[in-house]
N, C-alpha and C positions, 0 to 999 in steps of 0.2 A: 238669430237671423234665419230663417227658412229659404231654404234651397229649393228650386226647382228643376225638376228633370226632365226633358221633355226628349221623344222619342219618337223617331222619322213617322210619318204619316202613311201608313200603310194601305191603301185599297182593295176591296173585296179581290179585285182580281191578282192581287198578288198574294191572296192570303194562299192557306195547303189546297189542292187538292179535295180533300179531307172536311173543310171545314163547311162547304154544304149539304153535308152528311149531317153535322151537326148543328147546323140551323133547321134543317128541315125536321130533325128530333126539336128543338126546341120548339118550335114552330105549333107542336101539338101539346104542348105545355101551358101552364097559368103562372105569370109572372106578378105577383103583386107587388103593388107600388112598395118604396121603401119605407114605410111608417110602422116603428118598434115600437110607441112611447107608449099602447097600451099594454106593450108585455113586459112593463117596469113595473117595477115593484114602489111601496113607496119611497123607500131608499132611493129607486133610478134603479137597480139593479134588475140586468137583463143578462142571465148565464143561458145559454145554448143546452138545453140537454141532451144529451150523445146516450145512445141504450148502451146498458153495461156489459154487453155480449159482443156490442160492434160497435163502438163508439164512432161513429163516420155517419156524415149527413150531407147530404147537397139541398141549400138554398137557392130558391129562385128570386130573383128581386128586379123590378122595376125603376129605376132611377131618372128621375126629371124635376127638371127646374122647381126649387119650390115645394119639392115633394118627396125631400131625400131628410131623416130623422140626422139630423147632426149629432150626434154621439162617440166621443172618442175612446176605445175600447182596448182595453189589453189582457189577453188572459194565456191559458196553457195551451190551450187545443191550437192546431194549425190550420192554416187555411191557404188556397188559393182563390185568385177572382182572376174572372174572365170575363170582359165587357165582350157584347156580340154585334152591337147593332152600329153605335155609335164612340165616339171618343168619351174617356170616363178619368176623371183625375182622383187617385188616392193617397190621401195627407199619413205618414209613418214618419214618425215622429217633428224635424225639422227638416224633412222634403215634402214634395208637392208631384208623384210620379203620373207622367201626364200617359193614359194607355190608350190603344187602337182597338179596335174590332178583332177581337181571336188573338191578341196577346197576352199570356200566362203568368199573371203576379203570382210570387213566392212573399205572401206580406209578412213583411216583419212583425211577428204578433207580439214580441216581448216590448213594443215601442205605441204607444197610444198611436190607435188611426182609425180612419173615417174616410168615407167617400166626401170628395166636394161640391155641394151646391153652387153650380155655375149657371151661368143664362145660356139657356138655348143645349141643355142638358136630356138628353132623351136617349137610355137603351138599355135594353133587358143585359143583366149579367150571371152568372153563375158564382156563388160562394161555394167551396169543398170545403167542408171543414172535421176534424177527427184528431183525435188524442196520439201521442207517440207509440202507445202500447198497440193501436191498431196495427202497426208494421214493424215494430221490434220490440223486445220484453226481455229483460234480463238471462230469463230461463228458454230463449228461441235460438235458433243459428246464429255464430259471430256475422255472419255476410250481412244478416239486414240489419244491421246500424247505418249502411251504406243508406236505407230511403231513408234516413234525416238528414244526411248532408246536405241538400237545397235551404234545407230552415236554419242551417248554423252559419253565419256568416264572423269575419274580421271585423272589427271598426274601419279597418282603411274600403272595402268592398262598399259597391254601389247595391241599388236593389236591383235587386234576382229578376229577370225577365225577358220569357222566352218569346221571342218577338213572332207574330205570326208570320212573315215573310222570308223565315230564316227555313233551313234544310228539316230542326226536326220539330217544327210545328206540324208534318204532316201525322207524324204519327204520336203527337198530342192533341190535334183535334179528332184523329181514331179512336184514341181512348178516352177521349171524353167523351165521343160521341155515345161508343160501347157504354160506359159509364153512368150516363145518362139515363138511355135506353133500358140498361138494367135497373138503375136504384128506382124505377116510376114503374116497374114491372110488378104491381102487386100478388101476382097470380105464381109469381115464379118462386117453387117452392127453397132454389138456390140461390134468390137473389142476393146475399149476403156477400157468399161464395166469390158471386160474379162479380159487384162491387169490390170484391178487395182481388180480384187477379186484375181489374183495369185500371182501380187504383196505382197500384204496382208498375204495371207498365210505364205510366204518367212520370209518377216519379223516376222510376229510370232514366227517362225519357229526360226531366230533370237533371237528372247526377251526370250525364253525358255533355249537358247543354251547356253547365258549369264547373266542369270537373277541371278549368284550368285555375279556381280559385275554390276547390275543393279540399275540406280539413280532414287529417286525419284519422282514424277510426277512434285513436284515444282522445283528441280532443272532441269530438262530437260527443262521446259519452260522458267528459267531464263537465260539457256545457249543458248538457240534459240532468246530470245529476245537480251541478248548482241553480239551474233553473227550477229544478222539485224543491231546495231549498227554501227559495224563494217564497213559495206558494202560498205560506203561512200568513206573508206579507199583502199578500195580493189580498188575499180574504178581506183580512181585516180590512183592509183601506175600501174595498166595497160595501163593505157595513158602517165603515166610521168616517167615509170621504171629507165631511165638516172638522173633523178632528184635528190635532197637529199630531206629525207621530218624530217621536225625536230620533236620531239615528241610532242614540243607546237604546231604544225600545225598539226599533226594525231590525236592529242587529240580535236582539235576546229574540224576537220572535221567530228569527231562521233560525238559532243555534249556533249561531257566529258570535266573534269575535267585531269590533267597530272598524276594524282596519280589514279586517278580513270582507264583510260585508259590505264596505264602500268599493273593494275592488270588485267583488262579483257582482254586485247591482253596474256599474259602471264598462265591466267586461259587457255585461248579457243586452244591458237598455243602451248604451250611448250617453246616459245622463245621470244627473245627481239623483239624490231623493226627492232634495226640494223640488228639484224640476220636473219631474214624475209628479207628485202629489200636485202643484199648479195646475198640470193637464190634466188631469182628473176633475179635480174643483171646477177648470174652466168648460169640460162635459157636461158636467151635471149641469153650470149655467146656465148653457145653450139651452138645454133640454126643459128646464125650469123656465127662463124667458121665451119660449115656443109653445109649452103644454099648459101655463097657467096664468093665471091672471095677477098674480101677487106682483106688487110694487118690488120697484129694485133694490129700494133699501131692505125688504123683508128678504128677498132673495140673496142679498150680500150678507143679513145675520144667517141664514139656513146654511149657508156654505164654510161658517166660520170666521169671516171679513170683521173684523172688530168695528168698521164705515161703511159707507157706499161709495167714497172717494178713492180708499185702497182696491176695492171689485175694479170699479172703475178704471182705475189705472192695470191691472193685472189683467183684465178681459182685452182695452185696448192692444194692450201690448201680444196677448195671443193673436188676436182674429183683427186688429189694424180698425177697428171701430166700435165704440162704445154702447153698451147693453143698451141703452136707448135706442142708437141708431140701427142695432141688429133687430127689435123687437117693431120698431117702424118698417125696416126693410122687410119681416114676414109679413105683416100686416098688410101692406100691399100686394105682394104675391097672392094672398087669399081672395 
C-alpha cells in the first residue's frame, strides 16, 4: 500500500528571505525538460557520472505534465531536490512525498524513486547529487561523518524535509543560492573549492534541521559500510534486471551470510529482495512502454515475465493501471 505525505502548502511569501536570491540565480540558467531515455543504455541503464576528483554535480531539470521520463532509480550517490516554481511530488519507495516551492528533499536514494507525472505539473527543480567520500573518507576528520547524518535514517523516521517556511530554510536557500552561482561559474579557477564549502554549509544546515532524529556517529558509519556491501548487488541487477537473482546468490555477491544479508538489505531499503527487484522490473516497464514500440507481450518476455498476464497483474498492482492503459494514457499526452 503507498503512503502518501502531503506537506502544508507554502507561498512564495512565506518562503526565506533568501530564496529570491535563488531564483533570480536560476532565472539565468537552462532547465531542460526531464527526458533521460536517450541517455539509456540498451539495458535502460542510466549512471550519473560524478568526476573522480569531485564527485558532486548539480542537475537542472524541467518537469511538466507528460514530459517527466518515469524511471525508478536507486543507486550510491546522494541527492537532494528542490522544486522552485511549482508543487512537485516524489515517489521513495511506498510513499508519495507531496513538495512546495523551496522545500529541501533529503531523497531516500537506497529506496527506488521518481518524480510523479501529474496533471497540471509545471516547474523547474534542482537535483544535488555526490558520493559520501565528497564529505567524509575514512582517512579525513572523525567530525565529518556528521554531513551523512541527513542520508541515514530509522525505519520508524518520515522523509527528511526542510520545509521552506520553517527558520533554517533561510540559510538553505543562501547556500544554494552560493552554490549555484558557483558550480555554473566556469571561469572560476576555485570553483570546486567553492562547491564544496557551500555544499557543506547546506548540510549543516541539514544536521541542525533534524538533529532531533539524528544517529549516531557509529551507526551512520556502520550503515555506509553495509551500504558499500551492497553495491556488488546493485551492479548486477542493472545489468541483469530480466534475471531472478535468488537470495543465496545476492547474499554470496555481498560477501554475506543469507541471514545476514536479509537483515542489511531490509535495515538499509525498507523491503525484501523480491520487492526491490519488482521495482526495478516495473522501471524498466515504464520506460519500454514509453520509448518503444514493442507489443506488451514482447516487453513482458524482455523483463523476464514467463506471460503477459503475470506483467499484467504486477505493473497493475505497482502504478493501479495496466500497461495498456499507461501506454494509451502517454499516447494522448503527445
Amino acid at each position: 500500500m503507498r503512503r502518501r505525505v502531503s506537506l502544508n502548502r507554502v507561498s512564495e511569501s512565506q518562503t526565506s528571505m533568501a530564496f529570491p536570491k535563488l531564483m533570480a540565480i536560476a532565472g539565468r540558467l537552462k532547465f531542460p525538460p526531464h527526458r533521460i531515455a536517450h541517455l539509456l543504455d540498451e539495458k535502460g541503464r542510466h549512471e550519473l557520472e560524478l568526476p573522480g576528483g569531485f564527485p558532486f554535480a548539480v542537475s537542472l531539470f524541467r518537469f511538466r505534465a507528460g514530459a517527466v521520463t518515469q524511471r525508478l532509480t536507486w543507486h550510491q550517490r546522494l541527492e537532494l531536490l528542490i522544486p522552485l516554481d511549482g508543487p512537485l511530488c516524489e515517489r521513495m519507495g511506498d510513499l508519495v512525498v507531496e513538495l512546495q516551492p523551496g522545500d529541501v528533499l533529503v531523497v531516500d536514494h537506497l529506496k527506488p524513486h521518481q518524480a510523479v507525472d501529474v496533471p497540471g505539473l509545471d516547474t523547474r527543480a534542482l537535483v544535488i547529487s555526490f558520493l559520501p567520500e565528497c564529505v567524509f573518507t575514512a582517512g579525513g576528520p572523525p567530525t565529518d561523518y556528521a554531513y551523512l547524518i541527513p542520508f541515514h535514517r530509522t525505519l520508524a523516521d518520515g522523509p527528511r524535509v526542510l520545509r521552506a517556511g520553517t527558520g533554517q530554510a533561510e540559510d538553505a536557500h543562501e547556500a544554494l543560492a552560493r552554490l549555484l552561482s558557483c558550480y555554473f561559474d566556469k571561469r572560476n579557477p576555485h570553483r570546486e573549492a567553492g562547491c564544496k564549502a557551500w555544499l557543506l554549509v547546506l548540510l549543516n544546515t541539514l544536521i541542525h534541521a533534524f538533529r532531533g532524529s539524528a544517529l549516531e556517529r557509529g551507526d551512520v558509519l556502520h550503515r555506509q559500510k553495509q551500504s558499500d556491501q551492497l553495491r556488488p548487488l546493485f551492479e548486477h541487477v542493472r545489468e541483469h534486471y530480466s534475471s531472478p537473482v535468488s537470495l543465496e546468490a545476492a547474499a554470496r555477491m555481498c560477501g554475506l551470510s543469507e541471514a545476514q544479508f536479509g537483515r542489511v538489505f531490509k535495515r538499509l531499503s525498507g523491503m525484501t529482495l523480491r520487492t526491490y527487484l519488482n521495482q526495478v522490473r516495473m522501471a524498466h516497464a515504464v520506460e519500454l512502454l514509453e520509448e518503444t514500440q514493442d507489443s506488451i507481450t514482447e516487453i513482458a518476455f524482455r523483463l523476464g515475465f514467463s506471460d503477459q498476464s503475470h506483467f499484467d497483474r504486477r505493473f497493475r498492482r505497482t502504478f493501479w493501471r495496466t500497461p495498456s492503459q499507461h501506454r494509451a494514457g502517454i499516447a494522448q499526452k503527445r
